[in-house]
MILOZA-183567 format. One line per 10 residues: number of its first residue (from 1); their letters; for each residue x, y, z of N, C-alpha, C. Coordinates in steps of 0.2 Angstrom, whole numbers, plus 5000, padded with zeros to 4 digits. Layout:
residues N
NUM) A) X,Y,Z,X,Y,Z,X,Y,Z ~ ... $
This chain:
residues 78
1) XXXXXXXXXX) 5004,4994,5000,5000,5000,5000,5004,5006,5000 ~ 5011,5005,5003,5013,5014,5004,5017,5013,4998 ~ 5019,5010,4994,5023,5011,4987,5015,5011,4982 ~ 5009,5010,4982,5005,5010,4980,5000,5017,4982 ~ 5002,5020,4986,4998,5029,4986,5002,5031,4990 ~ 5010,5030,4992,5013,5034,4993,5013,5033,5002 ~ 5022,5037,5005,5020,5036,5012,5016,5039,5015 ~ 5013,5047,5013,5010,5052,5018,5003,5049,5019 ~ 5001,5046,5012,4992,5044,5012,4992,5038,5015 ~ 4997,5035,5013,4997,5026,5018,4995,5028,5025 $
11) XXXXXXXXXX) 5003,5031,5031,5002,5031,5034,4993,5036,5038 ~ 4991,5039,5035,4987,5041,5037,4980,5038,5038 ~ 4980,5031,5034,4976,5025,5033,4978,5024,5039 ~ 4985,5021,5041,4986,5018,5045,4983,5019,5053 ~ 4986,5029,5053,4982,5032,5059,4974,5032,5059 ~ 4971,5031,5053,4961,5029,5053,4963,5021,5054 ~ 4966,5018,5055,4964,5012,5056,4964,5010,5062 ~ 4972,5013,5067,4972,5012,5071,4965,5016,5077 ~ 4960,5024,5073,4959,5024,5078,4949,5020,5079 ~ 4948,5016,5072,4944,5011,5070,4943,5006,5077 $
21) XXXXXXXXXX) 4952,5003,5077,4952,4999,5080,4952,5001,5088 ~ 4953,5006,5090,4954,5010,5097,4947,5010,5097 ~ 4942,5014,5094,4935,5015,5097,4931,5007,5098 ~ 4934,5003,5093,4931,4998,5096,4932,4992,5100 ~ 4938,4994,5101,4942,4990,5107,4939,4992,5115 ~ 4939,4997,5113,4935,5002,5118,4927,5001,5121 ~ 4925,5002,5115,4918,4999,5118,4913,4993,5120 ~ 4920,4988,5119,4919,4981,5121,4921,4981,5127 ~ 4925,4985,5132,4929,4986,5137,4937,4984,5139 ~ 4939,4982,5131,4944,4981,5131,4950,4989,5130 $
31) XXXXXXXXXX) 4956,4987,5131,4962,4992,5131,4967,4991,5127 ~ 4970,4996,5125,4977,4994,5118,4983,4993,5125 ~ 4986,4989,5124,4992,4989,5129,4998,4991,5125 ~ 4998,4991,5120,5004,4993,5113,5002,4992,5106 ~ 5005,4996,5103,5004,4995,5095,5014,4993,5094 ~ 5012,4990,5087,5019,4989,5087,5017,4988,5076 ~ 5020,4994,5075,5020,4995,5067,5011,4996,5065 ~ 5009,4992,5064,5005,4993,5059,4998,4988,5065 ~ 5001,4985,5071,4999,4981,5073,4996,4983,5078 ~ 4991,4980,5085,4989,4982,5088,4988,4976,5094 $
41) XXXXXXXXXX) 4990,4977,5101,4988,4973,5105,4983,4976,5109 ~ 4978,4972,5112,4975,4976,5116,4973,4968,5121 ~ 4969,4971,5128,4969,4966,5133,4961,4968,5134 ~ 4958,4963,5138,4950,4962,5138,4949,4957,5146 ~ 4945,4958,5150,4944,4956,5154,4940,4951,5153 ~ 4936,4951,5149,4931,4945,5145,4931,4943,5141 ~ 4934,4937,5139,4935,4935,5133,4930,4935,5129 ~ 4923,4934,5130,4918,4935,5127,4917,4942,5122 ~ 4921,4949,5126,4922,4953,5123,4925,4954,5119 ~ 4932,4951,5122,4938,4950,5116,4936,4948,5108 $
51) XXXXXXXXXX) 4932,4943,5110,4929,4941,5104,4922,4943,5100 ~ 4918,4949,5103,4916,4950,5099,4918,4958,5098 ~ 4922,4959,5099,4927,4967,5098,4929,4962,5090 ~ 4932,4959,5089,4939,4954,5084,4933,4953,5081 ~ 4928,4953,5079,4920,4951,5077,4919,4956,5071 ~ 4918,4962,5076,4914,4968,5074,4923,4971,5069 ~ 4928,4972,5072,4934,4974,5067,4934,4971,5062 ~ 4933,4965,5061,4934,4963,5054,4927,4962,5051 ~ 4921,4963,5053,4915,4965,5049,4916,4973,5047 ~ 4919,4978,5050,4923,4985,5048,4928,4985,5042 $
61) XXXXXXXXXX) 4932,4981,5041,4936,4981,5038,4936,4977,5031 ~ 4930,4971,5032,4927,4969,5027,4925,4970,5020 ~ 4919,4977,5024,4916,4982,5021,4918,4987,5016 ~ 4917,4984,5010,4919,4988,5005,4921,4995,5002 ~ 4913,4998,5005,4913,5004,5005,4915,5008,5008 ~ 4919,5002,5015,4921,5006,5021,4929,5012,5018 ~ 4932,5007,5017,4939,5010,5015,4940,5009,5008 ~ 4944,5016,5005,4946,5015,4998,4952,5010,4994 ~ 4957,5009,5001,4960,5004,5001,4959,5000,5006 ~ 4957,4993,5005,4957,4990,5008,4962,4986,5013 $
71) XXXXXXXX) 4963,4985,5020,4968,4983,5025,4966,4976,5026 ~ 4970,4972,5026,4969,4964,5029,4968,4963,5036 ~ 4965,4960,5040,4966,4962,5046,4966,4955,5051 ~ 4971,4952,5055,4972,4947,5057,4971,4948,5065 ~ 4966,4941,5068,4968,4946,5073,4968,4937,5079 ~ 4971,4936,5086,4971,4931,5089,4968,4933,5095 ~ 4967,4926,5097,4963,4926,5104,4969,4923,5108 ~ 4970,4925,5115,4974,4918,5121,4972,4921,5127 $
């Protein structure tokens, strides 16, 4: 993506995504404990939530319409 529109508009994607995934980590009850690159970790006191936080990001990021370029988005439970 950033040789494909460039670093200024990549990264800028990058900052909408991570704050996608902030609001919605958020109102699950979970927390970001670090990002690292492009990545995000966050922690959940309910894994119930954890997993429908990890539910809801990837029906967001699915969405065609949602973003002009689309982001892959992988994400694990433990």
């Amino acid at each position: 993506m950033y040789r494909e529109i460039g670093d200024a508009p990549a990264f800028g994607l990058v900052m909408d995504h991570f704050g996608l995934l902030r609001s919605t980590i958020d109102r699950h009850g979970g927390g970001i404990v670090k990002t690292i690159g492009d990545a995000v970790m966050a922690a959940f006191r309910d894994p119930g939530a954890a997993l429908r936080a990890a539910l809801e990001i990837q029906e967001i990021f699915e969405d065609p319409n949602r973003l002009e370029h689309p982001l892959t988005i992988k994400a694990g439970l433990h």
